[in-house]
ROMIVEX-575039 format. One record per residue (C-alpha): residue in three letters; y, x, z. Coordinates in steps of 0.02 Angstrom, whole numbers, plus 50000, padded with zeros to 5 digits. Each point is the difference from the previous one (the first is absolute). Layout:
ALAYXZ/...
***
This chain:
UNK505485668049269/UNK500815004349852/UNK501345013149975/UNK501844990549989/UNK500614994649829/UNK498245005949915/UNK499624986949865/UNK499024984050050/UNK498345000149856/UNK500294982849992/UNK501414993449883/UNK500414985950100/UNK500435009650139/UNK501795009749909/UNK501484994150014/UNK500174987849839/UNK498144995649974/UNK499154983350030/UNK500624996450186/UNK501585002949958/UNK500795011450143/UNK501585003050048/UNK500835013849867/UNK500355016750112/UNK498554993950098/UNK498995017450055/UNK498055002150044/UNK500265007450165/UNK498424996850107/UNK497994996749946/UNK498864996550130/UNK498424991150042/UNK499564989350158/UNK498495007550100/UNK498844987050098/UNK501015004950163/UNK501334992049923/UNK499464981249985/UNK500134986650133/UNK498394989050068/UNK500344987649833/UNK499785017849901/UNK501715001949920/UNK501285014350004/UNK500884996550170/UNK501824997049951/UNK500645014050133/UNK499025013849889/UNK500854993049868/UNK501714997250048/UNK499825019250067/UNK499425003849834/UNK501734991549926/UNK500935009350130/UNK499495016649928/UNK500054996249815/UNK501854993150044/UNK500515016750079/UNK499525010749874/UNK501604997949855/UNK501134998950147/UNK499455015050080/UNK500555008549845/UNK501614992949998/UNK500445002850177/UNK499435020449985/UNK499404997150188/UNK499084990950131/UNK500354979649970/UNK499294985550126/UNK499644982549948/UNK501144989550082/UNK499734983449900/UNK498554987449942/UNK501334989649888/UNK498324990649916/UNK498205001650008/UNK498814988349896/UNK497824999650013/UNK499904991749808/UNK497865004550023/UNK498965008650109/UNK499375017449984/UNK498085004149984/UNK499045014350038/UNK499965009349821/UNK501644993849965/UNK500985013449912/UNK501794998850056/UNK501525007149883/UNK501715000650106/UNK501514997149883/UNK501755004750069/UNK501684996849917/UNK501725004950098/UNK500784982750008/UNK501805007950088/UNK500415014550074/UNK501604998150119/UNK501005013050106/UNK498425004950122/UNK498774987549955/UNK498834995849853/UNK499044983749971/UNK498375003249889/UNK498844983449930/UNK498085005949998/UNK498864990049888/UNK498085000750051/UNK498674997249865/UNK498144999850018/UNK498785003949867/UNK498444992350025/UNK498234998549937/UNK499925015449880/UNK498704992349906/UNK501114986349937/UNK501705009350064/UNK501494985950075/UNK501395007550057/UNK501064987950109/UNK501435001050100/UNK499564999050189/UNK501635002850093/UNK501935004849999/UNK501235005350111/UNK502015004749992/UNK500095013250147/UNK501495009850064/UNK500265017250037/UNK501255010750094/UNK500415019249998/UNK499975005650161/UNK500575018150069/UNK499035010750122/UNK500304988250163/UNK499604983749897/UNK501724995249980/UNK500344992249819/UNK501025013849888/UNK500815000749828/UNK499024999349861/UNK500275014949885/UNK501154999549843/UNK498854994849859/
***
Protein backbone atom coordinates (compact mmCIF):
# COMPACT_ATOMS: atom_id res chain seq x y z
CA UNK A 1 0.00 0.00 0.00
CA UNK A 2 0.93 3.30 -0.51
CA UNK A 3 1.10 6.07 2.07
CA UNK A 4 -2.26 8.48 1.66
CA UNK A 5 -2.06 11.42 -0.71
CA UNK A 6 1.69 10.29 -1.88
CA UNK A 7 1.84 11.04 -5.64
CA UNK A 8 0.63 8.33 -8.14
CA UNK A 9 4.09 7.90 -10.81
CA UNK A 10 1.69 7.74 -13.33
CA UNK A 11 0.22 11.05 -14.76
CA UNK A 12 -2.98 9.72 -15.52
CA UNK A 13 -3.67 8.86 -12.22
CA UNK A 14 -3.83 13.01 -10.62
CA UNK A 15 -6.55 14.71 -10.42
CA UNK A 16 -6.73 16.62 -14.00
CA UNK A 17 -4.70 14.15 -16.14
CA UNK A 18 -5.98 11.86 -18.89
CA UNK A 19 -8.97 10.09 -16.95
CA UNK A 20 -10.19 13.02 -15.98
CA UNK A 21 -11.14 12.69 -12.11
CA UNK A 22 -13.21 14.41 -10.10
CA UNK A 23 -11.28 17.93 -8.99
CA UNK A 24 -10.73 17.59 -4.95
CA UNK A 25 -10.60 13.97 -5.69
CA UNK A 26 -7.72 12.49 -3.07
CA UNK A 27 -5.45 9.21 -3.49
CA UNK A 28 -6.43 7.64 -0.33
CA UNK A 29 -5.88 3.83 -0.63
CA UNK A 30 -3.26 1.56 -3.02
CA UNK A 31 -3.50 -1.95 -2.80
CA UNK A 32 -3.02 -5.12 -4.68
CA UNK A 33 -5.30 -8.30 -4.81
CA UNK A 34 -3.44 -11.49 -3.50
CA UNK A 35 -4.52 -15.00 -5.11
CA UNK A 36 -6.74 -15.55 -1.90
CA UNK A 37 -8.66 -12.94 -3.14
CA UNK A 38 -10.16 -14.27 -6.51
CA UNK A 39 -13.24 -16.41 -6.98
CA UNK A 40 -13.22 -20.05 -8.90
CA UNK A 41 -13.59 -17.82 -12.46
CA UNK A 42 -10.18 -16.09 -11.00
CA UNK A 43 -11.32 -12.50 -10.53
CA UNK A 44 -11.19 -10.15 -7.49
CA UNK A 45 -14.35 -11.33 -5.56
CA UNK A 46 -16.53 -8.19 -5.39
CA UNK A 47 -16.88 -8.53 -1.36
CA UNK A 48 -12.90 -7.87 -1.13
CA UNK A 49 -13.55 -5.15 -3.15
CA UNK A 50 -16.50 -3.49 -1.95
CA UNK A 51 -14.54 -3.87 1.62
CA UNK A 52 -11.77 -2.31 -0.04
CA UNK A 53 -14.28 0.81 -1.06
CA UNK A 54 -15.54 0.76 2.42
CA UNK A 55 -12.17 1.66 3.79
CA UNK A 56 -10.93 4.08 1.17
CA UNK A 57 -14.51 5.84 1.78
CA UNK A 58 -13.84 6.17 5.54
CA UNK A 59 -10.73 7.63 5.44
CA UNK A 60 -11.61 11.76 4.51
CA UNK A 61 -14.56 11.34 6.71
CA UNK A 62 -12.79 10.10 9.55
CA UNK A 63 -10.95 13.30 9.45
CA UNK A 64 -13.81 15.34 9.37
CA UNK A 65 -15.72 13.69 12.08
CA UNK A 66 -12.35 13.90 14.66
CA UNK A 67 -13.76 10.40 15.95
CA UNK A 68 -14.97 6.96 15.46
CA UNK A 69 -17.65 7.06 12.23
CA UNK A 70 -19.74 3.77 10.99
CA UNK A 71 -20.95 3.23 7.51
CA UNK A 72 -24.45 3.33 7.57
CA UNK A 73 -25.20 3.64 3.72
CA UNK A 74 -24.38 1.84 0.24
CA UNK A 75 -26.26 4.82 -1.77
CA UNK A 76 -24.51 3.19 -5.22
CA UNK A 77 -22.13 0.58 -6.03
CA UNK A 78 -21.08 -0.19 -9.74
CA UNK A 79 -18.54 -3.48 -11.04
CA UNK A 80 -17.60 -1.37 -14.54
CA UNK A 81 -14.58 -4.56 -14.95
CA UNK A 82 -13.27 -7.15 -13.07
CA UNK A 83 -10.17 -7.14 -11.01
CA UNK A 84 -7.11 -9.50 -11.78
CA UNK A 85 -4.51 -10.80 -9.78
CA UNK A 86 -1.60 -8.07 -10.40
CA UNK A 87 -4.09 -5.52 -10.70
CA UNK A 88 -2.83 -2.39 -9.03
CA UNK A 89 -5.75 -0.63 -7.45
CA UNK A 90 -5.65 3.38 -6.72
CA UNK A 91 -8.74 4.42 -4.35
CA UNK A 92 -9.86 8.02 -5.14
CA UNK A 93 -12.14 9.78 -2.53
CA UNK A 94 -13.85 13.15 -2.89
CA UNK A 95 -16.33 14.49 0.06
CA UNK A 96 -19.52 14.78 -2.00
CA UNK A 97 -21.63 16.48 1.34
CA UNK A 98 -21.07 16.66 4.65
CA UNK A 99 -24.45 17.26 6.71
CA UNK A 100 -25.11 17.78 10.53
CA UNK A 101 -23.70 14.07 11.66
CA UNK A 102 -23.28 12.43 8.46
CA UNK A 103 -20.92 12.58 5.41
CA UNK A 104 -21.43 10.95 2.00
CA UNK A 105 -17.95 10.25 0.20
CA UNK A 106 -17.88 8.87 -3.86
CA UNK A 107 -14.72 6.40 -4.20
CA UNK A 108 -13.45 5.88 -7.73
CA UNK A 109 -11.45 2.50 -8.26
CA UNK A 110 -8.84 2.30 -11.06
CA UNK A 111 -6.70 -0.61 -12.07
CA UNK A 112 -3.42 -0.39 -13.75
CA UNK A 113 -2.65 -3.26 -15.64
CA UNK A 114 -0.03 -4.98 -17.71
CA UNK A 115 3.12 -2.88 -16.76
CA UNK A 116 4.69 -3.76 -19.82
CA UNK A 117 2.23 -1.89 -21.90
CA UNK A 118 0.63 0.04 -18.70
CA UNK A 119 -3.68 0.59 -19.05
CA UNK A 120 -5.04 2.11 -16.37
CA UNK A 121 -8.92 1.67 -16.32
CA UNK A 122 -11.54 2.40 -14.11
CA UNK A 123 -12.92 -0.83 -12.42
CA UNK A 124 -15.51 0.37 -9.92
CA UNK A 125 -17.32 3.33 -7.96
CA UNK A 126 -19.27 3.79 -5.11
CA UNK A 127 -21.13 6.95 -3.22
CA UNK A 128 -21.02 5.63 0.52
CA UNK A 129 -22.30 7.29 3.67
CA UNK A 130 -20.84 7.85 6.88
CA UNK A 131 -21.99 8.80 10.37
CA UNK A 132 -20.13 10.17 13.52
CA UNK A 133 -20.95 8.18 16.18
CA UNK A 134 -20.09 8.80 20.09
CA UNK A 135 -18.72 6.22 22.47
CA UNK A 136 -22.12 3.98 22.71
CA UNK A 137 -22.64 4.13 18.81
CA UNK A 138 -25.20 6.66 18.95
CA UNK A 139 -24.85 9.27 15.92
CA UNK A 140 -23.35 12.79 17.41
CA UNK A 141 -22.62 16.28 16.09
CA UNK A 142 -20.16 16.72 13.79
CA UNK A 143 -17.57 19.26 14.95
CA UNK A 144 -17.56 22.97 13.83
CA UNK A 145 -15.41 23.03 10.71
Amino acid sequence: MTPMNQPSSHSELQPGGPLSLPDGSTLVLRVMPLPADVNGNGDVFGGWIMAQVDMAGAVLPSRIAKGRIATVAVNQFVFKQPVSIGDLLSFYAKVERVGKTSITVHVEVFAERNPADLQVVKVTEANLTYVAIDGQGNPRQLPAQ
